[in-house]
N, C-alpha and C positions, 0 to 999 in steps of 0.2 A: 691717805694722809699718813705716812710711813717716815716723815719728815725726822719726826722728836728721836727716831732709833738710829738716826743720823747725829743728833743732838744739833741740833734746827728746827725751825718753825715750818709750819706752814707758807708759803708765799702766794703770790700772783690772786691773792683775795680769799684764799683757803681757808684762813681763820673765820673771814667776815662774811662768806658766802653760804659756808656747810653752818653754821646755826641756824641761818635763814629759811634753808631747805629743810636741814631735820630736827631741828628746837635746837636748843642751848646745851642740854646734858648728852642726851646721842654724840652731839658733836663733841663736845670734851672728851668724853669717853673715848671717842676713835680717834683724835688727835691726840690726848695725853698716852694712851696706849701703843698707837701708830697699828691699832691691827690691822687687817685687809680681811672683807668681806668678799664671800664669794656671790653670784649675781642672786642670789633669793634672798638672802641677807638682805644685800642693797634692796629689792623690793621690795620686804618687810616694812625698812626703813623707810620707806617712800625717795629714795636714795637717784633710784630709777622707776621708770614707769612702767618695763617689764621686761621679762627675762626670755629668751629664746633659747632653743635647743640649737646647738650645735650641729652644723652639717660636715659632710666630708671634707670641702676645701675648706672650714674654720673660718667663713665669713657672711655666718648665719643675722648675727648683730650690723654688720654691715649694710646687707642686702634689707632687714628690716628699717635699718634708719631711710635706705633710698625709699624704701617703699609710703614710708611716713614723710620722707621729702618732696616726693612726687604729689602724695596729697593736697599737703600746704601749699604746693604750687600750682594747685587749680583754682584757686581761692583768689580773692582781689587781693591783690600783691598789695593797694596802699591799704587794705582792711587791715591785712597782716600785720602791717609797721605800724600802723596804730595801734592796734590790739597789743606789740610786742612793749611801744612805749608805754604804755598806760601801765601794763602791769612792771615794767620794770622800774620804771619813776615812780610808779604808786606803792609799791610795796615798799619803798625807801620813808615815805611817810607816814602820815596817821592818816587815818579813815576819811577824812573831811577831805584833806589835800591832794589825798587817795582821787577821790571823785572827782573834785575838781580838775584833776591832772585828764579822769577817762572822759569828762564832758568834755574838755578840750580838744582830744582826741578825735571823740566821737564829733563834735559840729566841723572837724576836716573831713571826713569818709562821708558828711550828709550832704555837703555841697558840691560833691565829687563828681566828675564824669564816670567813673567807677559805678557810683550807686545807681545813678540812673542806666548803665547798661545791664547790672546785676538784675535791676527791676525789670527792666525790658524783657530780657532774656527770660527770667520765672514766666511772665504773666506769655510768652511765645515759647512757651516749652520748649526753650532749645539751651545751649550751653552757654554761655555768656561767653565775652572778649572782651577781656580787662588791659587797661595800660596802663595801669599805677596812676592816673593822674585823676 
């Protein structure tokens, strides 16, 4: 957030997102300052979730994010969107609303074709076949 050494702001949610992630004063601090942290920093900060060593071709973080992408995409694809709604609608409120938002969530993923093939699959030891629906 190197905006304010511009003499500008943050945009595109930068002021309303980075408090979210790292409290209220972290984030002033590195927006009124505009410093840049380098990646241990940011994990210190919970900024990011982890830092990787650099390889030859310089696309160490890359190859890690595919590796985390390919993960999530074994997963029930509508778990996913559920799981992504609930916490990004839920964190927007208080606790209460919070829930309400993941039980809503969650009673889409129970009636799912999804859940019943996840189930199948555990209880037949073999890898499930999800289709978002």
């Amino acid at each position: 957030m190197t905006e304010t050494k511009l003499g500008i702001i943050p945009g595109a949610g930068g002021t309303q997102r980075l408090p979210r992630l790292i409290g209220i004063s972290k984030a002033k601090e590195l927006i009124y300052t505009g410093r840049i942290l380098d990646g241990q920093q940011a994990h210190e900060i919970r900024l990011v979730n982890e830092v990787v060593k650099q390889n030859e071709t310089t696309d160490a973080a890359y190859k890690r994010s595919l590796e985390i992408a390919r993960e999530i995409a074994q997963q029930g694809p509508l778990a996913v969107r559920m799981a992504k709604q609930a916490i990004n609608k839920g964190i927007e409120v208080d606790l209460q609303t919070g829930l309400d938002v993941e039980e809503g969530c969650y009673d889409t993923v129970l009636t799912s074709e999804d859940r019943i093939e996840g189930l199948k699959a555990f209880q037949e030891k073999r890898k499930p076949v999800y289709k978002g629906v």
